[in-house]
N, C-alpha and C positions, 0 to 999 in steps of 0.2 A: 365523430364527437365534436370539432369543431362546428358542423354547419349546425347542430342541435344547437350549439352553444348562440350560432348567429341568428337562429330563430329565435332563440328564445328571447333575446336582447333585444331583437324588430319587434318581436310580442309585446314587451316591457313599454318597448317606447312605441311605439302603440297606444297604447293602451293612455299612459300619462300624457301623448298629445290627446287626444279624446275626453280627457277628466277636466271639464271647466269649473275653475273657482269664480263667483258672484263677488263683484267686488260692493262696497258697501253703497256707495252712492248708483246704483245699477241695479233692473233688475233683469236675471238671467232667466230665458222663456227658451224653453227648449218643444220643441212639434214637430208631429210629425206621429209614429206610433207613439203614445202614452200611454196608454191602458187601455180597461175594457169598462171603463165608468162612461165615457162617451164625451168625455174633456178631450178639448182640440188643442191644449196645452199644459206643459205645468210653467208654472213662476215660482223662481225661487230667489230671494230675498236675504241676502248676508247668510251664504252657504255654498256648497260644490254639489257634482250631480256629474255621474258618466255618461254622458251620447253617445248614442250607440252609430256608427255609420252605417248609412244606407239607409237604417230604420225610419233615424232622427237626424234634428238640425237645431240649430241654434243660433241667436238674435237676444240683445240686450235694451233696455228700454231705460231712457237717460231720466234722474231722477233729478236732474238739475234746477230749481225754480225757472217760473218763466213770467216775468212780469208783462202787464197786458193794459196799457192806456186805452181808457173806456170815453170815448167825449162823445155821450149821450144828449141830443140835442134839439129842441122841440117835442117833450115827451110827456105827453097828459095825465094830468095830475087828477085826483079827485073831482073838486071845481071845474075841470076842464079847461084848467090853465096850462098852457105851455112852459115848460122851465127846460133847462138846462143843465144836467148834473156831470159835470166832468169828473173822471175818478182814475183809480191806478190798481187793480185787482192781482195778486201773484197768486199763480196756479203751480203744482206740477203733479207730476204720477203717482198715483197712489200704491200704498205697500200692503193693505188688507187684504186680507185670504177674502177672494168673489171679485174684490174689486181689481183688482191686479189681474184677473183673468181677464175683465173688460178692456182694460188699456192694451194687452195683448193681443186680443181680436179686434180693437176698432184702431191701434192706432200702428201698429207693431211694423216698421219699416218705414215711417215719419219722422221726419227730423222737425228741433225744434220748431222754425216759422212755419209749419206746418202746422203742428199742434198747437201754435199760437192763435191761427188762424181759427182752428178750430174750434175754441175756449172761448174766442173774444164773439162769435155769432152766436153763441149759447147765454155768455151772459150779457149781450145787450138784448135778447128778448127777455129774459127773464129779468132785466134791469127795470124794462118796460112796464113788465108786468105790474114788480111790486109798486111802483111811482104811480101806478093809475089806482094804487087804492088806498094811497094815501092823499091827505089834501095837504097844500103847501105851508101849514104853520106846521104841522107835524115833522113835515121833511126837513123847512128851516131851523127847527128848532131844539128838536129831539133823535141828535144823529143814530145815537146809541139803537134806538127804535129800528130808523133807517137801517142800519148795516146789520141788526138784527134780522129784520124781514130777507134784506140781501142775499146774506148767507143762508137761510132757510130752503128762499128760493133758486140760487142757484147751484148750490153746493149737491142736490138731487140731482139737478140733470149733469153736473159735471161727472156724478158716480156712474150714470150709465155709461159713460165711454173709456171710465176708467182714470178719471183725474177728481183733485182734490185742492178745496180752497182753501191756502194758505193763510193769504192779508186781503182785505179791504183797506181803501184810502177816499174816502169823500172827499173832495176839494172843494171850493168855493161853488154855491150852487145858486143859477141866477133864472130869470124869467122876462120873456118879450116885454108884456104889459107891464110892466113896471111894478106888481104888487108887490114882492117881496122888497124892492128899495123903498117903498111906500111905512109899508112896516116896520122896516127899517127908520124911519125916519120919525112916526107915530113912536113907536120906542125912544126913539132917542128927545121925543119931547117929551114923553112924559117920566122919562130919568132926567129930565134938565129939570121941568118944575118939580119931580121932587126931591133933586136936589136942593133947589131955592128954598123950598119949605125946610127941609131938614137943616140948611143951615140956618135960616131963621128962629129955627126952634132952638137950634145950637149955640147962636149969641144969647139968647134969652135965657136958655139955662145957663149959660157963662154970667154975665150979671148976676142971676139970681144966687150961683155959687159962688158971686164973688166976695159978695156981701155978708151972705151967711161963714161963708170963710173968716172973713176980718172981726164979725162979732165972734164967733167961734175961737179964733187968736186970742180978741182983747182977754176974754173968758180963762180961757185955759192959760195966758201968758199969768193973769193974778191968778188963778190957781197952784199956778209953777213957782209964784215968789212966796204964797205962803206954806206952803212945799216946803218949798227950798231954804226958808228961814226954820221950821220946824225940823228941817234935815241937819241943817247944822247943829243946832242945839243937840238934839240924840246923838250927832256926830260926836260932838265935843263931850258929851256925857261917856261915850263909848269909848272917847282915848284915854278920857281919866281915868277910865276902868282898866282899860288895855294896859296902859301903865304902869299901876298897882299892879295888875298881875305879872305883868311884865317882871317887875322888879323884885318881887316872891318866885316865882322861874328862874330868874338870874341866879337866886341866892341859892336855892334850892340845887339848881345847875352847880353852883360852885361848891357846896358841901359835898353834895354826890361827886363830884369832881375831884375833892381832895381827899375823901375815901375811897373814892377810887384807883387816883395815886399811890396813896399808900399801898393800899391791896397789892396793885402791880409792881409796887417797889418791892415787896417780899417777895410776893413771885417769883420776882426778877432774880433777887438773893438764891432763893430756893434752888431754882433752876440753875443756879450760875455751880452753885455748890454740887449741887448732882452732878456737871457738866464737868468741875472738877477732877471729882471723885472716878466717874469713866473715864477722865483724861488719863490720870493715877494709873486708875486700872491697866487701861489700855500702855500705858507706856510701860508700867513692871513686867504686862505679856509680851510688847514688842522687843525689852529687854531680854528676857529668858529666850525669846527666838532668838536674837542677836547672837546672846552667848551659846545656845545648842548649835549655831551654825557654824560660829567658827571655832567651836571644841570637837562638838560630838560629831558633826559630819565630818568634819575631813579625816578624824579619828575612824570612824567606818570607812571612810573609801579609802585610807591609807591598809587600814583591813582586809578590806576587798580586794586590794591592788597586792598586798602581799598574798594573799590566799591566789588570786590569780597566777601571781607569778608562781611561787609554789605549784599549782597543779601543772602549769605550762610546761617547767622544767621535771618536773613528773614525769608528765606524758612522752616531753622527748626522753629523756634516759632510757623509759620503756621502748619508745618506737625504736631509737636507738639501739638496745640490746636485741631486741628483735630484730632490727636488718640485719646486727650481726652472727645472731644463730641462725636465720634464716640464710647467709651467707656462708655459713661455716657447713651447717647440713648441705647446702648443695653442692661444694664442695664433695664432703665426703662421697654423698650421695654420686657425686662424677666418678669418685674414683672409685669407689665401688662397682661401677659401673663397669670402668674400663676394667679393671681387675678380671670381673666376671667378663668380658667380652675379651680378653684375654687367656684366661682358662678355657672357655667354651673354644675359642680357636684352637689353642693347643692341644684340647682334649678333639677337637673335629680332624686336627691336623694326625694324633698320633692312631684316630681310627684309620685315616686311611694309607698312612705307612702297615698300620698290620693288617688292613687290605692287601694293601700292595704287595704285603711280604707271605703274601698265601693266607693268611690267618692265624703264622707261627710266633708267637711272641719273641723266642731266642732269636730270629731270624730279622723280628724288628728292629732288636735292641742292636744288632750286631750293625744292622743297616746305620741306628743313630750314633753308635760308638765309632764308627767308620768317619762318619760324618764330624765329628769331634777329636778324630785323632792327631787332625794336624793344629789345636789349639794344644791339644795334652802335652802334644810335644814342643809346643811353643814355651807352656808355663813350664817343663821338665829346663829347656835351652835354659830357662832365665833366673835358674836356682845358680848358676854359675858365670852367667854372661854378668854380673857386677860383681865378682870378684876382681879385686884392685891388685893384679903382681906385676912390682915394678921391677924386680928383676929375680931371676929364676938361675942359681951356679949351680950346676951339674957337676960334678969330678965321674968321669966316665972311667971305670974302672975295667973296661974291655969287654968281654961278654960275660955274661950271667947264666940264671938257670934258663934251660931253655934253648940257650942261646939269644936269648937276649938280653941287650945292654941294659945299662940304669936311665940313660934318657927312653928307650923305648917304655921299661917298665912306670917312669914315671909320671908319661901321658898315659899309660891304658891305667894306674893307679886317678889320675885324676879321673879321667872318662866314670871310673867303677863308682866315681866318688857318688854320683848321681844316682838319684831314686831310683826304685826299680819304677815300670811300667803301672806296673799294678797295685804299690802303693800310692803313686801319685796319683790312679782313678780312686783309690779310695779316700782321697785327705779331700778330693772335689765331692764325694758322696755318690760312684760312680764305682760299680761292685761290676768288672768284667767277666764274662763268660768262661767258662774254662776250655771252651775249643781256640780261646788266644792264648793258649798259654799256662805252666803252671809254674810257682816258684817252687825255685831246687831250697834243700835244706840251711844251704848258706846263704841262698838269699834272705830267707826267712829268718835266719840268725842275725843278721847285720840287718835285718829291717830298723830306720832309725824310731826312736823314743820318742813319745810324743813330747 
């Protein structure tokens, strides 16, 4: 996985060294295989293009102007006069689809003064050319013509190799024999005399204007004072008038004026009175709010405040008596509880006593009366253990029936004095078995009364 990964990434870049962008002032000429049209190149011009390796190759062609001093010199003119044209021509590479294939086949691995070289032999013969068909006033005098024919002529054969004419620059253009300074000099006399002429013609008409000016002045200067007296007059007619109106507009002004006044004076009344009346208004309603706020509102929230408290103390009494029934029920509810978790033990406890006692109930009861007889005979002890006798006289009168005395008789009298057995289980609710026992007739007799 990884060496897929490392090929693929050398593929990548690959690939993006090989993709050349054109830059704008360049043009990109890539050769080599191109196609099957039988072009031994492409150019490409402000664009990109992939080269292939091995295929193809690639080479850029500078689009930099190339300025090209021309000192053309002894060069026959129509007449067959020798002149002189020194000039200054800027070339450089052309970018046209055909032409840009040319600069790439004729010049393609040339560097500037190269191609400088090669521009400035092309248009000094076709410099040649055009100057031998013209004749010397044409050239001196009608440049525009000159660097028209120029360009015509040399601008064709710069396109067969693949470049193109920028600028022309004609500079001073001179001749051996002298004839263009001649001309020169023919010209400049006959702009001197007619200069002379023209100024002569020029003072002449100045005079002539100067005079007709001055009559022209006197003229119009009396036309302007009877003017100008006739102006005053209609002047003076016009503010008398202005005046009078003047002073009808004044008056008029101040009537309109002071019923005017008035007008606005009741207005003013009117509005003042209205303005009253809403004050009125408005104050008897900010009165009555005045007074609903500090009667009737606080009358309501004293309302509210007692309805509040009222519910508050409501709701506690209820919450209140609710903790405490809810408090009282679980209570009960405990003891209830324990009650029943206490019979359920007693009653679990006295199944398995009459388990234990085989399944005979007499045999249970006898096991729990067993179990309680030394309490029975505790409560039996304490029907007598708080008797209070501080002292006890005997007169022992020797023996008795029986043989025996009155102090023996009068301990087993006390002893008898005590319950029988079997009514003291019955005063605790405790009916004993008759295999413990039965009472004789006289105990049953002397049973005490309830």
């Amino acid at each position: 996985m990884c060496s897929l990964l490392i090929v693929a990434l050398g593929t990548l870049v690959f690939f993006f060294s090989r993709y050349r962008r054109c830059p704008s002032d360049k043009i990109l000429v890539i050769y080599g295989k191109t196609g099957g049209d039988g072009r031994s190149s492409k150019c490409i011009h402000g664009g990109a293009a992939f080269v292939w390796p091995i295929f193809q190759d690639y080479q850029y062609l500078d689009l930099t102007p190339i300025p090209i001093d021309i000192k053309l010199e002894g060069a026959l003119s129509k007449q067959n006069i020798r002149v002189n044209t020194p000039s200054t021509f800027t070339v450089g590479v052309a970018t046209e689809e055909g032409v840009m294939e040319n600069a790439a086949e004729r010049m393609l691995g040339l560097d500037l003064n190269q191609i400088r070289l090669l521009a400035q032999d092309i248009i000094f013969g076709q410099l040649r050319v055009v100057i031998a068909t013209m004749d010397i006033e044409s050239i001196n005098a009608d440049r525009d013509l000159l660097i028209e024919k120029i360009t015509a002529g040399v601008e064709v054969e710069l396109t067969k190799v693949g470049l193109r004419l920028i600028n022309v620059n004609i500079q001073d253009i001179t001749d051996e024999s002298g004839y263009i300074a001649a001309l020169g000099k023919e010209a400049a006399a006959r702009a001197i005399n007619e200069a002379k002429v023209s100024v002569a013609q020029q003072e002449r008409d100045g005079e002539i204007g100067k005079n007709n000016a001055e009559r022209e002045q006197r003229v119009q200067v009396a036309d302007a004072q009877a003017i100008a007296v006739e102006g005053e007059n209609l002047a003076k007619i016009k503010v008398a008038e202005s005046d009078a109106s003047r002073r009808e507009r004044e008056a008029e002004a101040e009537r309109l004026a002071i019923a005017a006044e008035k007008v606005k004076t009741a207005q003013a009344l009117e509005e003042a009175y209205a303005s009253e009346q809403k004050a009125e208004t408005a104050r008897s309603l900010r009165e009555k709010a005045t007074q609903y706020a500090n009667i009737v509102v606080p009358a309501e929230i004293e309302k509210a405040k007692i309805e509040t408290l009222a519910e508050a103390d409501a709701e506690k009494t209820r919450r209140l008596k609710k903790g405490e029934a809810d408090g009282i029920r679980s209570v009960m509810e405990a003891e209830a509880k324990g009650i029943l978790a206490t019979l359920e033990s007693k009653a679990e406890g006295f199944g398995r006593i009459v388990n234990a006692a085989g399944g005979s109930a007499d045999d249970a009861t006898l096991l729990l009366v067993t179990e309680q007889l030394p309490a029975l005979v505790e409560e039996q002890v304490k029907a007598i253990a708080n008797l209070k006798i501080d002292s006890v006289t005997v007169w022992d009168s020797g023996k008795g029936k029986d043989g025996k005395n009155d102090t023996a008789g009068f301990v087993s009298g006390l002893a008898g004095a005590l319950p029988p057995l079997h009514h003291l289980t019955k005063n605790v609710g405790i009916e004993l078995p008759e295999f413990l026992g039965k009472l004789t007739d006289n105990a049953k007799n002397s049973t005490p009364k309830d």
